[in-house]
N, C-alpha and C positions, 0 to 999 in steps of 0.2 A: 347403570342398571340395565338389565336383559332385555328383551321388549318383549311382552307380551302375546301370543296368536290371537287375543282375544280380548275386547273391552268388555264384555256382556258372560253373564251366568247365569243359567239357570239351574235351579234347586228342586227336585223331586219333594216334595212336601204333602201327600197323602196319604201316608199310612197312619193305620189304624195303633199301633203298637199292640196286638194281640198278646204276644209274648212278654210282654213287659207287666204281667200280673197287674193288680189293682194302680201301681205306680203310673199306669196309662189307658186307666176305663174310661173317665172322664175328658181325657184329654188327646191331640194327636198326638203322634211320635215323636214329630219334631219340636215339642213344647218340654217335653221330658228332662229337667234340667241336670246341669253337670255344673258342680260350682255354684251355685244360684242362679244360673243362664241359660233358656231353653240349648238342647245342642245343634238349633239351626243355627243359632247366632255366632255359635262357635263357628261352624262350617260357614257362613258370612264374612266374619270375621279374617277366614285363610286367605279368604278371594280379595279383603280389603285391603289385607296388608301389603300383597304381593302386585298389588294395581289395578287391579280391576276393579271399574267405576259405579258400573251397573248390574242388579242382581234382582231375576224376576223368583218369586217365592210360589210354585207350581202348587198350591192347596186342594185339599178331596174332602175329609172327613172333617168336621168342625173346624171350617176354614174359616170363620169368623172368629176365630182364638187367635190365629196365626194371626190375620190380618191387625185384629186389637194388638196380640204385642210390636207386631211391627212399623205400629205406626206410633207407637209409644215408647220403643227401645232407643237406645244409646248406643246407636250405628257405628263403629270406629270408622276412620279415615276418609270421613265424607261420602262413603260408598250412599248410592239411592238404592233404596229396596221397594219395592211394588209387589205386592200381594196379587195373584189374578186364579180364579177361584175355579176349577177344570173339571171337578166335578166328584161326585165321592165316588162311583166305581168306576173312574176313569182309569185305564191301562195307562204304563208309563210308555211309553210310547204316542199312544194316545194325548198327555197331557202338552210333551212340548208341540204334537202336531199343534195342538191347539193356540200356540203362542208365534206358531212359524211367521206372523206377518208383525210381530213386533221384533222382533231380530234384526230389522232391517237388512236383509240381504250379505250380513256379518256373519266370519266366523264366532263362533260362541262356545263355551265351557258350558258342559252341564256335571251335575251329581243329585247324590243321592244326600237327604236332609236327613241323615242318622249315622253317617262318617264323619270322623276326624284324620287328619296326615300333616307328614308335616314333607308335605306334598313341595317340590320345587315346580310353581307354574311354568318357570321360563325354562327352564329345562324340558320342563313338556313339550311346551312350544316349541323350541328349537327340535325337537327330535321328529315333530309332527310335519315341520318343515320338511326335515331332508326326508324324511318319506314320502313325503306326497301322497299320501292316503286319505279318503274321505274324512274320515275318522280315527282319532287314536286313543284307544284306551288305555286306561292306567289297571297296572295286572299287578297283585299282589300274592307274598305268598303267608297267608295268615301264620300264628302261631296255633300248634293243634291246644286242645284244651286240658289234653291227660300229658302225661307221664310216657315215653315208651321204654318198651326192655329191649337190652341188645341181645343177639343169639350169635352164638356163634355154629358153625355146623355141623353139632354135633347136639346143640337145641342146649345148651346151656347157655344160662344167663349171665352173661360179663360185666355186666352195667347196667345203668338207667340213663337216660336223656330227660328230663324236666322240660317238657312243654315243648320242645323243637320245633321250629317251623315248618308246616307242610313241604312236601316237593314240586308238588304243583301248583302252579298259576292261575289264581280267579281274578274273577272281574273284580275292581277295588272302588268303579265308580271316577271320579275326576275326567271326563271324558274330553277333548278339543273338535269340536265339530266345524265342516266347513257346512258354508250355507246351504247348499247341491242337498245336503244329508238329508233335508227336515223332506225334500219330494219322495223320499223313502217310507214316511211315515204315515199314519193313519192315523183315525178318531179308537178303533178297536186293536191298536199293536200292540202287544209288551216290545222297550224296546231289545229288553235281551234277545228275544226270540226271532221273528223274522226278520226285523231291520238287522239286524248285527248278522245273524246268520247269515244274510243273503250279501252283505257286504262280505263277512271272511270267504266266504264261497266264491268272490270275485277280485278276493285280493286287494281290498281296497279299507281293510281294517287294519291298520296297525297296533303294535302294544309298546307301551314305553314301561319298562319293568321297576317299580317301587321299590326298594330293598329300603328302606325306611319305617320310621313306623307308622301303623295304620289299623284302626278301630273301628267296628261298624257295633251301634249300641242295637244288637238286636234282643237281647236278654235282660232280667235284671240284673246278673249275674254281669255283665257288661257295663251296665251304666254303675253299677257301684265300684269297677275296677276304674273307669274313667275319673268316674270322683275321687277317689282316690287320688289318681295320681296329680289333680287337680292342685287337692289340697295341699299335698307333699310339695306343690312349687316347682315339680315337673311333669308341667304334662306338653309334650313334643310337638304337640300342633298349635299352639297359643303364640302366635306370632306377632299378633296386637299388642298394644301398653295395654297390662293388665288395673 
C-alpha cells in the first residue's frame, strides 16, 4: 500500500444547504442523506478506506445534529471522528484556523462535507510530494449540466454533445496541507479567497488534476442524481464494504 501525506482530515461541515429546497430546512448539509447515509459519512468514509485514521467534522449550523449522528454512526474502518463546533457564520478558512492546534503540527487533508470522488489519496500524496508546495489542491473538471450544439463555421449545427465536461479546472476540494499552511489562516478568511490566493500568487499552491469522477451535492437536483447512482450499485466513490 502507497503511504499516505496525511493521518488527519478535516471536513468543512457548515453549511446551511440553502439550495437543497425543503430537503435541507431543518437540517445541515452535510446530514442530507444519499442511500440512507448523511453524505458526510460517505466523504468519511473515502478518507477511511484509503487509511486515514483520524477525521475532525468542522460544524456551523445545527452542529448538534452532526455531532448526535456522529457519535452514534457506524464508522467504517476504525476511523475516530470528533465533532468540534467552529461556529455557524464562521468562514471556511476561519473554521480550520480554528482547529490549527489540534493538528498537532502534521500535515493534514481537508475537504469540503457535500463532495464525493473516488479520489486516489496516495496519489495525492505522492504528487504533493514531488511538488513541494504548501498546499495541493485537487482541481476538477465538472460535467456541464446541458447539452451543447456543435457549430461549425459557417454557424450550422453538426451535432450535439450530451453533458461534456467543462474545459476548465475548479477547485474539487480534497486538499493535502502542510502544517506552515494553517499560519496563513484566520478567524474571518474564506479559505478560497485570500489563503489560496496569496499562496498561488507565490507559487506555493499546487494542483493534482482529478480526471475521475467527482460530485458536489449542491442541488437537489444533485443529491437525487447521487442517489441514484447509489441505488443502481454504482456509485464510484463507495470504497467502504457496503
Amino acid at each position: 500500500m502507497q503511504t499516505l501525506g496525511a493521518d488527519i482530515a478535516v471536513v468543512l461541515c457548515g453549511g446551511r444547504g440553502t439550495r437543497l429546497q425543503e430537503h435541507a430546512r431543518a437540517i445541515p448539509k452535510p446530514l442530507v442523506e444519499v442511500g440512507g447515509l448523511p453524505i458526510v459519512w460517505h466523504v468519511v468514509s473515502l478518507y477511511a478506506a484509503q487509511g486515514v485514521g483520524r477525521v475532525l467534522l468542522l460544524t456551523g449550523y445545527r452542529s448538534e445534529l452532526i455531532e448526535a449522528f456522529a457519535a452514534s454512526a457506524d464508522w467504517p474502518g476504525g476511523v475516530r471522528v470528533e465533532c468540534i463546533d467552529t461556529g455557524v457564520g464562521t468562514p471556511t478558512g476561519g473554521r480550520i484556523h480554528a482547529v490549527a492546534d489540534r493538528l498537532a503540527g502534521a500535515p493534514f487533508f481537508a475537504t469540503y462535507g457535500d463532495g464525493v470522488a473516488d479520489i486516489d489519496l496516495a496519489a495525492l500524496s505522492a504528487a504533493h510530494a514531488t511538488a513541494g508546495a504548501l498546499v495541493t489542491m485537487t482541481v476538477v473538471r465538472p460535467e456541464l449540466p446541458f447539452g451543447v450544439a456543435v457549430l461549425d463555421d459557417r454557424d450550422r449545427v453538426t451535432g450535439f454533445h450530451e453533458k461534456p465536461r467543462a474545459e476548465d479546472w475548479i477547485n474539487g476540494g480534497f486538499f493535502l496541507c502542510e502544517p506552515g499552511f494553517t499560519a496563513h489562516l484566520g478567524p474571518d478568511l474564506v479559505l478560497e479567497r485570500e489563503p489560496l490566493e496569496r499562496l498561488a500568487a507565490a507559487g506555493s499552491l499546487h494542483a493534482y488534476r482529478h480526471e475521475g469522477f467527482w460530485a458536489c451535492m449542491d442541488t437537489y437536483k444533485d443529491a437525487v442524481r447521487l442517489n441514484d447512482l447509489w441505488a443502481s450499485g454504482d456509485a464510484p466513490w463507495a470504497m467502504a464494504p457496503r
